[in-house]
Backbone as ProteinMPNN parsed JSONL, in Angstrom:
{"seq_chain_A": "XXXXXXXXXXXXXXXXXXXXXXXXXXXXXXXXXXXXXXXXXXXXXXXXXXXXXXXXXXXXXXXXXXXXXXXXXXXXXXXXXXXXXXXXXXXXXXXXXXXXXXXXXXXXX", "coords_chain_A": {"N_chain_A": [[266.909, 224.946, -32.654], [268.526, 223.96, -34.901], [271.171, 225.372, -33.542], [271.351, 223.292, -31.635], [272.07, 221.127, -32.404], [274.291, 221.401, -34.28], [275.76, 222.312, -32.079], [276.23, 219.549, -30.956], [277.24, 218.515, -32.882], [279.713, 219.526, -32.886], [280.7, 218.826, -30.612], [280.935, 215.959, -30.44], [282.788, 215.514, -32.34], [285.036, 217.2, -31.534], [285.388, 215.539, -29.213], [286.192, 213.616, -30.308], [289.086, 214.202, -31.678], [290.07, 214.947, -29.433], [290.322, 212.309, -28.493], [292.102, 210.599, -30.122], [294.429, 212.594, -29.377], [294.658, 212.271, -27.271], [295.827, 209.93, -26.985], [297.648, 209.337, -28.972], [299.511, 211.218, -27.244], [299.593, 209.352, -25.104], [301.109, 206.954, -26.241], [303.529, 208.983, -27.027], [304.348, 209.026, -24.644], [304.864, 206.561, -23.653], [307.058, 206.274, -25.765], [308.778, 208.129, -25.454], [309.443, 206.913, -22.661], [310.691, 204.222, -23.249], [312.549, 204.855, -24.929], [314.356, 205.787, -22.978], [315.36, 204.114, -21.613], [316.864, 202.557, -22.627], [320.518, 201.413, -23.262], [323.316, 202.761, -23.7], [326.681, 202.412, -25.4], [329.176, 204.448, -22.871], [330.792, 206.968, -22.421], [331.572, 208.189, -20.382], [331.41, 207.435, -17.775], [330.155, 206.698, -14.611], [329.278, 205.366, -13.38], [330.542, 203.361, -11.311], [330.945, 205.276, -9.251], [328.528, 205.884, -8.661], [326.335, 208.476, -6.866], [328.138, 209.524, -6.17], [330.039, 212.538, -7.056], [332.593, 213.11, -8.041], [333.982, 211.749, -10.176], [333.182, 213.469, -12.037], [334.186, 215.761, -11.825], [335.305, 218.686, -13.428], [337.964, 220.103, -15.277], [338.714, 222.386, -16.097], [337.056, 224.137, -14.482], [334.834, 225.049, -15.45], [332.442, 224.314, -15.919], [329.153, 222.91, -13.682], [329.409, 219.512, -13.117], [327.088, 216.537, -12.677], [326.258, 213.708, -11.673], [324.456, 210.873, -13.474], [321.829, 208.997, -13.39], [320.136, 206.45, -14.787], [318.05, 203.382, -14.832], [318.505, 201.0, -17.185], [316.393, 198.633, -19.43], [317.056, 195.966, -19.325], [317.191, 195.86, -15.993], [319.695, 196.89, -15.74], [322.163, 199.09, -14.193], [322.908, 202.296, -15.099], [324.915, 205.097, -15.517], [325.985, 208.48, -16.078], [328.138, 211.032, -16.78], [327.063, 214.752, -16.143], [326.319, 217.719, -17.18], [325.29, 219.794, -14.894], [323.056, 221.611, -15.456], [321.661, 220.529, -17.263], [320.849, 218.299, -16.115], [319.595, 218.951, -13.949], [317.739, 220.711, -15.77], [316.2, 218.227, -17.616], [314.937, 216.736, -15.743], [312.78, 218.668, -14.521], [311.475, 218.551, -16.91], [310.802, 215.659, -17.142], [309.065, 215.974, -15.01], [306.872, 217.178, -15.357], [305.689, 216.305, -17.911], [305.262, 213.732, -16.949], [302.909, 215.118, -14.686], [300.946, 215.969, -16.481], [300.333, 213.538, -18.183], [299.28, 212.26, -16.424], [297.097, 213.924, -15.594], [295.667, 214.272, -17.836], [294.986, 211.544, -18.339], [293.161, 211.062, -16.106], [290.908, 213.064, -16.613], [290.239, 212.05, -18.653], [289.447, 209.115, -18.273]], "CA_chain_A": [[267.099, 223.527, -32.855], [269.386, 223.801, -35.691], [272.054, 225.142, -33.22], [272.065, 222.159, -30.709], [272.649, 220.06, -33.335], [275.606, 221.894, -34.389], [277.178, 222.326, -31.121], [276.436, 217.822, -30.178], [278.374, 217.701, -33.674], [280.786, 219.942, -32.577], [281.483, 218.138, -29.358], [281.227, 214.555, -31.163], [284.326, 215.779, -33.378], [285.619, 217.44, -30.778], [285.32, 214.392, -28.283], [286.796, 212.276, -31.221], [289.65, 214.578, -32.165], [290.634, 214.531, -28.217], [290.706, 211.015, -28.069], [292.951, 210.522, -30.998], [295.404, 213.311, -29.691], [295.124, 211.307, -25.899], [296.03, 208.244, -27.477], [299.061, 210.216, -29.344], [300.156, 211.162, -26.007], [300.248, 208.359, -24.397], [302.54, 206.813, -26.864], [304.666, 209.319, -27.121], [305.319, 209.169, -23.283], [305.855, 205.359, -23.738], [307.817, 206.031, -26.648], [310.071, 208.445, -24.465], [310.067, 206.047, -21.696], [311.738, 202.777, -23.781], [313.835, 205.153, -25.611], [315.284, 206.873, -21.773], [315.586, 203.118, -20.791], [317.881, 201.909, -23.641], [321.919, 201.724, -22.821], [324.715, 203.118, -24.833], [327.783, 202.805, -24.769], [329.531, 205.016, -22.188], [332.542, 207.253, -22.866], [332.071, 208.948, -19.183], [330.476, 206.413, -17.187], [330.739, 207.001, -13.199], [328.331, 204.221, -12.106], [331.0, 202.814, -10.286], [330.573, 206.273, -8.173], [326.936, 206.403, -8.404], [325.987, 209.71, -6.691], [329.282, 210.913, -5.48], [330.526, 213.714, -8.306], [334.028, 213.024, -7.73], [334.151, 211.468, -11.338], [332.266, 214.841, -12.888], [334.749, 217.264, -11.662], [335.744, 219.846, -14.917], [339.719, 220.59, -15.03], [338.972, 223.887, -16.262], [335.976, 224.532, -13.646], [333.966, 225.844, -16.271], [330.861, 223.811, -15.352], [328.993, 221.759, -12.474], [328.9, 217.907, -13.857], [326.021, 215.83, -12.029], [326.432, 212.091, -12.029], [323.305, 211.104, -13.329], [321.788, 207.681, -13.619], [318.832, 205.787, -15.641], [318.073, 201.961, -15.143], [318.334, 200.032, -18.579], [315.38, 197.683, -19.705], [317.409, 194.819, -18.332], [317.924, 196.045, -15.17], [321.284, 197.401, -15.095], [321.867, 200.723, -13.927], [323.682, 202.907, -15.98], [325.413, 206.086, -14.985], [327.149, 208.959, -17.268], [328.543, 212.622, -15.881], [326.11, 215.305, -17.391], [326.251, 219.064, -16.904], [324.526, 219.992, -14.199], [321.346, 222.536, -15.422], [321.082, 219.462, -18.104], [320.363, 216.934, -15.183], [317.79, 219.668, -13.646], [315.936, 220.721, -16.582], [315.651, 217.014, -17.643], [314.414, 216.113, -14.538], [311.969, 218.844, -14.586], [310.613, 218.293, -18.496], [309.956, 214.765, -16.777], [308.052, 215.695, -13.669], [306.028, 218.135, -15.908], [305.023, 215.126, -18.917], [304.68, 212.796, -15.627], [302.004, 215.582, -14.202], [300.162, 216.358, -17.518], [300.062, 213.013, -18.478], [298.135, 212.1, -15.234], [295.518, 215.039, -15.451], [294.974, 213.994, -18.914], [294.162, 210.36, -18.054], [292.481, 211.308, -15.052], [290.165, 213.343, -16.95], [289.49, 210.8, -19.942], [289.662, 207.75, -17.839]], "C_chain_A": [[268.369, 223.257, -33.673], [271.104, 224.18, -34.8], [272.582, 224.125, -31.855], [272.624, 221.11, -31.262], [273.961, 220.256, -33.923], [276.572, 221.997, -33.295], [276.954, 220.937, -30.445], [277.283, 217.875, -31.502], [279.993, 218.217, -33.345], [281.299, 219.212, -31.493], [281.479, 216.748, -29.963], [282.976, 215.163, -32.028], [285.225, 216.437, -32.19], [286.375, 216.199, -29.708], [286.55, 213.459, -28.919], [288.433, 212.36, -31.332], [290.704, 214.302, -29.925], [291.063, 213.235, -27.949], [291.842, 210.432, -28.484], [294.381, 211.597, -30.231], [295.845, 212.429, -27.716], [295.454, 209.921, -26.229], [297.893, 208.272, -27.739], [300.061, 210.277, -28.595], [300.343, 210.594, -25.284], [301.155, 207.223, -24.941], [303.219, 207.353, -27.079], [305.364, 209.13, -25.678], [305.784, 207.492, -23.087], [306.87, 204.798, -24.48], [309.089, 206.625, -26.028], [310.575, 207.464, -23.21], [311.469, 204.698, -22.301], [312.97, 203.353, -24.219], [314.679, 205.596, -24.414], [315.528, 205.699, -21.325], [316.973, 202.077, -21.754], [319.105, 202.297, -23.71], [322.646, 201.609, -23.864], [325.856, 202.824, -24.503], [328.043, 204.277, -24.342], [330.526, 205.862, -22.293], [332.738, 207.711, -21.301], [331.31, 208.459, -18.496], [331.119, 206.595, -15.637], [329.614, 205.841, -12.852], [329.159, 203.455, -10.877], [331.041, 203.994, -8.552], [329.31, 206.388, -7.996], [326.418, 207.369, -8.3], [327.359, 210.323, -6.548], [329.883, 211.057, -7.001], [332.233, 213.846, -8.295], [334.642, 212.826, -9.217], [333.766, 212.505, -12.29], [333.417, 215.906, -13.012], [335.514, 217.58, -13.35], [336.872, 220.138, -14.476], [339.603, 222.124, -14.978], [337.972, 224.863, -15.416], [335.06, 225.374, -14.46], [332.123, 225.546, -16.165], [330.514, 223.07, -14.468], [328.981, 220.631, -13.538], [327.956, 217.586, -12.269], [326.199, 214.26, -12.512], [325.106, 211.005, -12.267], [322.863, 209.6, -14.273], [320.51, 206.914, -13.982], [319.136, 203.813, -14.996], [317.62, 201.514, -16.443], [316.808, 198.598, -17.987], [315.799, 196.212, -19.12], [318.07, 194.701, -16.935], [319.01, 196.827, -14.289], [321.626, 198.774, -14.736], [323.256, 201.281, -14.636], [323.879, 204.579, -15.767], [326.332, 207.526, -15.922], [326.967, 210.586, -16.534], [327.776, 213.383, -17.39], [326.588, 216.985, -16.586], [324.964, 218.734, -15.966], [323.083, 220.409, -14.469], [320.973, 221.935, -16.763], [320.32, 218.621, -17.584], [318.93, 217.606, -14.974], [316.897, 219.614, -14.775], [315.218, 219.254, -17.325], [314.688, 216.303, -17.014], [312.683, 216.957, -14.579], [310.723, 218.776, -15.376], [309.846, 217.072, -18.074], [308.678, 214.858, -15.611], [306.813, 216.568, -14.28], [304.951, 217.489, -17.097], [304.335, 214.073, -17.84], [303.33, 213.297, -15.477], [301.19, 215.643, -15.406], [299.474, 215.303, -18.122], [299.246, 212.381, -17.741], [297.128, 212.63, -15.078], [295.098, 214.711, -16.485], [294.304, 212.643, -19.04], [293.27, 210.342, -17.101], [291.332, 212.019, -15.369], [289.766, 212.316, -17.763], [288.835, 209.695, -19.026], [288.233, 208.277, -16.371]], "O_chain_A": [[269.207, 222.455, -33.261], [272.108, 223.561, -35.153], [273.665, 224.123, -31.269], [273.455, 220.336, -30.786], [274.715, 219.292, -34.055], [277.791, 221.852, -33.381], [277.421, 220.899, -29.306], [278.283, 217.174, -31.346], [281.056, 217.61, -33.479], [282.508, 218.985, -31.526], [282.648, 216.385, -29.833], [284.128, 214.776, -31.833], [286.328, 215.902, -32.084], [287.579, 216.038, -29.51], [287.46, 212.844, -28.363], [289.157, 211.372, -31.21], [291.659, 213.62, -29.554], [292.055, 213.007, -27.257], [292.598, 209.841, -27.714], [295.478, 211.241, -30.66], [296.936, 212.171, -27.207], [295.222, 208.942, -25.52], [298.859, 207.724, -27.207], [301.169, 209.778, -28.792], [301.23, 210.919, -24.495], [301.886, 206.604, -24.169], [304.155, 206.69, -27.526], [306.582, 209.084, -25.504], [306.822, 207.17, -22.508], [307.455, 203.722, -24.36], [310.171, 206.04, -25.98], [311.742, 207.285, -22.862], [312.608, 204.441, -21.912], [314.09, 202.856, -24.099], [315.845, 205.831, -24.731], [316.123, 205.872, -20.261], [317.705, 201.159, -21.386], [319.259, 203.436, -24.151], [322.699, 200.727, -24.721], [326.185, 202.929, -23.322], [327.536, 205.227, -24.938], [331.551, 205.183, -22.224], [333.882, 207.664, -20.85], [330.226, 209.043, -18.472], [332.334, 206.632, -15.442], [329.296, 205.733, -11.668], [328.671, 203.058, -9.819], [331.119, 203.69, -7.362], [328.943, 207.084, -7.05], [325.819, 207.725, -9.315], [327.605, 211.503, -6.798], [330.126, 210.184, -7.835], [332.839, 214.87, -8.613], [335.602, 213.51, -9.571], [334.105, 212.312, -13.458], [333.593, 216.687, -13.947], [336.072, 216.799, -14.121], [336.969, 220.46, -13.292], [340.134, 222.904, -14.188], [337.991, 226.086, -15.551], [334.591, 226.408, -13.984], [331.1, 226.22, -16.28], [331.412, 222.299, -14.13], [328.586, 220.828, -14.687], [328.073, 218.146, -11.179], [326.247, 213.866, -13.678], [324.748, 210.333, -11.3], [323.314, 209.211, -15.351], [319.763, 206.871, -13.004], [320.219, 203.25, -14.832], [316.443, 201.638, -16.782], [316.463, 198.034, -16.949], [315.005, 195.455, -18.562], [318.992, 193.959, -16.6], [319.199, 197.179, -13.125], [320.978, 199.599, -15.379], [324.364, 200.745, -14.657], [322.869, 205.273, -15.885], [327.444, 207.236, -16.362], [325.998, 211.095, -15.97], [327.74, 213.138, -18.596], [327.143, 217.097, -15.493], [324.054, 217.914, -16.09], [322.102, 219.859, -13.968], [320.148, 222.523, -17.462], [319.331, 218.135, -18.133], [317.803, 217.307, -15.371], [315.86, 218.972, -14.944], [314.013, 219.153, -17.554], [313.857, 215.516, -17.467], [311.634, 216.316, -14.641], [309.544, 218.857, -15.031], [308.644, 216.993, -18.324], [307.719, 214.109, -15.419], [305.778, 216.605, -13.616], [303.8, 217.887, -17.277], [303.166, 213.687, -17.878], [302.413, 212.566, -15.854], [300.24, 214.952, -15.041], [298.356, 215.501, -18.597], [298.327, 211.827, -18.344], [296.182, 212.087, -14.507], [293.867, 214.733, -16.458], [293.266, 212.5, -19.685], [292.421, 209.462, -17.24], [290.444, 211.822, -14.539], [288.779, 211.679, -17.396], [287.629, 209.478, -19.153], [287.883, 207.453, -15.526]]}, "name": "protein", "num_of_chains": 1, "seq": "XXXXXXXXXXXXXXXXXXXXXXXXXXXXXXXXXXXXXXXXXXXXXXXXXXXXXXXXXXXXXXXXXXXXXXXXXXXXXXXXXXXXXXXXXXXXXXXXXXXXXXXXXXXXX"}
């Protein structure tokens, strides 16, 4: 008897301590979202190229650039030349918080 009661308190604290850390996480991913949506100034701004890398190219060919582009909170689309295996692993850190953050609401919810 004494240990069912210990392992419903354990899952009550448990339960609790989850909720609190799914709560956590879903403001931090709306805290990353506003902050990936907020425009800087530009020093290497290709939006007027959009995708084409024409504006990226390196003099000294030392690295790929990727022309790589966010929409701002009002809209506007905003464009700035990035190293290439910056753009990827960016891209992938997002599709990986995207997926995690979906299995984790998908379980709670």
């Amino acid at each position: 008897m004494k240990v069912l009661v210990i392992i419903a308190l354990c899952l009550v604290a448990f339960q609790s301590a989850l909720s609190k850390k799914i709560e956590n996480f879903e403001s931090y991913i709306e805290d990353l979202k506003s902050e990936a949506r907020e425009c800087i100034p530009l020093y290497n701004d290709c939006t007027a190229f959009k995708y084409n890398n024409n504006c990226c190219k390196d003099p000294e060919k030392k690295y790929q650039y990727k022309c790589s582009c966010i929409v701002c909170k009002e809209g506007k689309e905003q464009c700035t030349c990035q190293r290439k295996e910056t753009v990827e692993s960016m891209m992938k850190c997002v599709r990986f918080v995207k997926k995690v953050g979906e299995k984790v609401i998908e379980k709670v919810g």
